[in-house]
N, C-alpha and C positions, 0 to 999 in steps of 0.2 A: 504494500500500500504506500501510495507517495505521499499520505498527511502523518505516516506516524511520526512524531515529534521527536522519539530517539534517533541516534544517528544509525545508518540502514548498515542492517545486518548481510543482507541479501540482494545478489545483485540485480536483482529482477525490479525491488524496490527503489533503485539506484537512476534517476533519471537522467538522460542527457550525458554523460562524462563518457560518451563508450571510447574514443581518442586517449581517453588519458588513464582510463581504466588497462585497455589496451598497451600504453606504452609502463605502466606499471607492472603490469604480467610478463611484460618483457623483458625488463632491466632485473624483475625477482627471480626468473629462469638464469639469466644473465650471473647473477648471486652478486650483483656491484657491492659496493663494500657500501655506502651512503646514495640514500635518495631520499631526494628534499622534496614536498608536494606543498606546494607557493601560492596563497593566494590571501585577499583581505578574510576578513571573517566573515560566518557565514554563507561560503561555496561552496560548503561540501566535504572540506578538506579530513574530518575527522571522519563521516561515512565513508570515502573512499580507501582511508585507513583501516576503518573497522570490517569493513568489506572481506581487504587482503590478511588480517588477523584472524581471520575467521575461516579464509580456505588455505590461509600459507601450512604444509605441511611440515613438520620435523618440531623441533623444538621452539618455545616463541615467547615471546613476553612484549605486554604494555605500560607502557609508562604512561601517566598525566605530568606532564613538563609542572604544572602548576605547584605539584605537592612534593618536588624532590627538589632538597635546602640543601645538599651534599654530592655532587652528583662523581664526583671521585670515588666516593667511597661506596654511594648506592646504588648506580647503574654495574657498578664492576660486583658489588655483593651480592645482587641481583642476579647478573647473567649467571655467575660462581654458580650460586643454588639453585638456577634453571640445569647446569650443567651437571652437578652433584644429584641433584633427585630425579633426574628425568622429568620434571613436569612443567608445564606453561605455566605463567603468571599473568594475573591482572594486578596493578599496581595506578588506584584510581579510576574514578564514574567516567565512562565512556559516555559522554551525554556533553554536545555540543553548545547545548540550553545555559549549562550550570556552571556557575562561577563561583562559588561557594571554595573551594579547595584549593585555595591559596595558601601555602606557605607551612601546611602542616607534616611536611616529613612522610619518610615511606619508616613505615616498620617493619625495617630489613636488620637482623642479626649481622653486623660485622664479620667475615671469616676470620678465624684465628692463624688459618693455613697460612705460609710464604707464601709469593705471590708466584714462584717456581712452580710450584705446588697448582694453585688455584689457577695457572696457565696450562698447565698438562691437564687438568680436568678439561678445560674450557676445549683445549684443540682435539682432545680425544673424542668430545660428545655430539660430534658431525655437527650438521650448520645451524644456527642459532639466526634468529628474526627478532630485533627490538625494534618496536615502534614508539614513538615516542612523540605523543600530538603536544602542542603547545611548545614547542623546541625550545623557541625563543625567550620563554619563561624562566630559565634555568640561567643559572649563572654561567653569562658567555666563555670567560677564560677557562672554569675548570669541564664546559662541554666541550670546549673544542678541544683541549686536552686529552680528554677520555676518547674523545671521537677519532684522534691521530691515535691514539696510544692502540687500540684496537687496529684501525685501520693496517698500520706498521706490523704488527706482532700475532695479531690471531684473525686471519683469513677469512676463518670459517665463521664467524661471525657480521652479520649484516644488519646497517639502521635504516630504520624510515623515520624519516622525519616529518612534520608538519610545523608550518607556522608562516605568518606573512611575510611576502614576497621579499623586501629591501631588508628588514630585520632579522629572518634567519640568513640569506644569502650575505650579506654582510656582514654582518655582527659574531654571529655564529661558525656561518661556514669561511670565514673569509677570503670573499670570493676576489677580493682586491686590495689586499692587504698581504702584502709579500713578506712579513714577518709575522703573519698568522701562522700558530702552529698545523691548520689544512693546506695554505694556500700551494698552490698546485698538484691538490690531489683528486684524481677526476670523482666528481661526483652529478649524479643524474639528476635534473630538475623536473619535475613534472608542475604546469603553471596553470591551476585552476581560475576561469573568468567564471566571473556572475553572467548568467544566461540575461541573451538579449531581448527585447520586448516580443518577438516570434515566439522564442523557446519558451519565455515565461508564460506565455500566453496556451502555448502548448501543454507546458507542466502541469496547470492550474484547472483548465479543461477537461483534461484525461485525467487529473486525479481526482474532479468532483464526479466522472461518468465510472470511476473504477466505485465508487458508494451510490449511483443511482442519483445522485443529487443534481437540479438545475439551474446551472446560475447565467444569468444573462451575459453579452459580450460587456456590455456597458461597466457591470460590477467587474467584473473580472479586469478590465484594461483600469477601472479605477485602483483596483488593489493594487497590479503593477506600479502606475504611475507614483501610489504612494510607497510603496517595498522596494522599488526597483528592482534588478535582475537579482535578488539575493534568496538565496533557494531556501535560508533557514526560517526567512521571516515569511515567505510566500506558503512556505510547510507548518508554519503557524496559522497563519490564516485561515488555509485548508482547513486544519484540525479543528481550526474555531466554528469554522462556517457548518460542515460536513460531517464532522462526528461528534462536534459539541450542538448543533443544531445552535448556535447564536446569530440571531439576528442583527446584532451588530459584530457582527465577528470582525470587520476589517477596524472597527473603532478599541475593539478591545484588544486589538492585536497590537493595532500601533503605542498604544497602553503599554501591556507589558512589556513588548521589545525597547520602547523608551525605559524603562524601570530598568530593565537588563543591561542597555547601553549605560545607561545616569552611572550604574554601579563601578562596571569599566571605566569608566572616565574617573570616579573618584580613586579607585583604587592605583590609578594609574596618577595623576597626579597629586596624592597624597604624602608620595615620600620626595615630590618637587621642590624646588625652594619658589620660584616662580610661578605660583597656579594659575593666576589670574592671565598671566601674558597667554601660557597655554591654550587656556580656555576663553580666549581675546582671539586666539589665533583659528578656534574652530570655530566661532562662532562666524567668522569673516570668509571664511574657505568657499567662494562658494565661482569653482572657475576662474580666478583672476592672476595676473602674474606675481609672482614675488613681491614688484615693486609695488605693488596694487594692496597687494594683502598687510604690506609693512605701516603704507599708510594710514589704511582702514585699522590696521591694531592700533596705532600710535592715537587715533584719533579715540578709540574705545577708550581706550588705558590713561589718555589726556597728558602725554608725556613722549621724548622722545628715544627712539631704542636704538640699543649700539648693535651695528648689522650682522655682526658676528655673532650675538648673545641671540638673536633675531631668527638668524641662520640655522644654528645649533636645535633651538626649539622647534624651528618646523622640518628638520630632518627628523627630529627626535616623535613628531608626530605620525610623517611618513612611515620610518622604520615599524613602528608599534601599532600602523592599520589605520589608524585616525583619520592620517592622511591619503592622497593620493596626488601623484605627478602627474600629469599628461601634458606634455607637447607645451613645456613650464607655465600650464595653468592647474593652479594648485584649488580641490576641491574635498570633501568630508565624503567619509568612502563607503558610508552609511546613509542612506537621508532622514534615519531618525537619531543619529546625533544631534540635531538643533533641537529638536524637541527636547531630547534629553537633558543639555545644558541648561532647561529650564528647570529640571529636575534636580541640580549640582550645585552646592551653595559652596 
């Protein structure tokens, strides 16, 4: 069913990605050592994950990037006692919805073993599958760390990564940063868009005709207009419309998903020193160039900004999804982030 709100198990339930579904099947035959699947929030990027954890065979483990504080010691303690006991692990809610699982640690026992030791387990127990959604959430030095140290030493081990575009590619995998401990190590990108007004319109139709339900074109091109091409918020709606039976399903939709953005944007700039500029800077984003958006903040904020300080912040919004570039007009990668900012004190 394309309204269930978890991320899809199944790839029948899996709309639209068969290119990228495809080029994942390929590079996991392949057994590449790292694959990145890129896109803002909300495209999918964890059902397409949960998808391949669900038919990859051999040995396998999940990570939630959000709940792992140590990732030297816990993705390696991890794989170790995938390797030692024979068995898959889930480590965190596969649930694309929930933001709740911030910063609370995995509860992985430490191996005692040398790491000589805990290497000969690893290579003896044929090939190993970590996925590991939310990448970007992990502390970048000691991921990219763990990510070369495997990469270099134990083969048989393979990541998939998830997280958006510029901030894992960047930050994580350092795709352009010649003193990253990855950079020039091939890794495969797979680059999820948000479906375009056709597809959306496609998804929305076939999945109100898979529950019997009628909805006119009118309603349907208005949910679009307001979701945009974003499959999480449009698979909200669904659920609202067609299996909640709500009559205002597209109002209650944009409700929650505003609730749910509001949160990310606090969480995100709560440990800033600058909130206000941040949130100066999305509230203006809407298509205009750099110099455009500098002014429009300067003019919110009633103060003038040093371009560097200026710079910093809307890269820092890019990398992290907020943002998006195109063609240097700078726009909010959500269209219920403005709503939301009204929800952010």
């Amino acid at each position: 069913m394309y309204f269930s709100i978890e991320p899809k198990g199944k790839k029948e339930d899996f709309f639209n990605y068969e290119y990228e579904y495809e080029e994942m099947q390929k590079a996991l035959k392949r057994r590449e050592k790292i694959i990145a699947v890129l896109g803002v929030r909300r495209v999918g990027k964890t059902s397409l994950l949960n998808i391949f954890y669900r038919e990859a065979k051999g040995l396998k483990v999940w990570l939630d990037g959000r709940i792992i504080s140590d990732p030297k010691k816990e993705i390696f303690s991890v794989i170790y006692e995938v390797a030692k006991t024979g068995e898959t692990r889930i480590f965190g809610k596969i649930d694309s919805l929930n933001i709740s699982a911030f910063g609370i640690g995995l509860n992985v026992k430490v191996a005692s073993e040398s790491i000589i030791e805990m290497e000969k387990k690893i290579s003896a127990s044929g090939n190993i599958t970590v996925f590991i959604d939310e990448a970007q959430k992990i502390d970048i030095k000691n991921l990219a760390d763990v990510l070369s140290y495997f990469y270099d030493r134990l083969p048989n081990v393979s990541f998939v990564l998830s997280g958006s575009e510029v901030g894992l590619v960047e930050h994580v995998l350092g795709e352009n940063d010649s003193a990253h401990p990855l950079y020039g190590r091939h890794i495969t990108k797979i680059i999820m868009k948000r479906l375009d007004k056709n597809r959306a319109f496609e998804f929305l139709s076939n999945g109100f005709k898979q529950l019997n339900i009628k909805e006119t074109k009118d309603e349907i091109y208005r949910a679009i207009d307001e979701l945009d091409g974003l499959v999480g918020w449009l698979t909200l709606y669904g659920y609202e419309k067609a299996v909640l039976k709500n009559n205002n399903a597209l109002e209650k939709t944009m409700e929650l998903a505003a609730n749910i953005v509001a949160s990310e944007i606090i969480n995100f700039t709560n440990a800033l020193r600058n909130k206000k500029l941040y949130l100066a800077i999305l509230r203006n984003s809407n298509r205009i160039s750099w110099n455009e958006l500098k002014t429009r903040t300067e003019i919110t904020l009633k103060e003038q900004l040093n371009p560097k300080s200026f710079s910093f912040a809307v890269e820092k919004l890019v990398a992290c999804s907020f943002l998006e570039n195109e063609n240097g007009k700078y726009f909010r990668s959500d269209p219920l982030i403005l709503k939301a900012l009204f929800l952010v004190k």
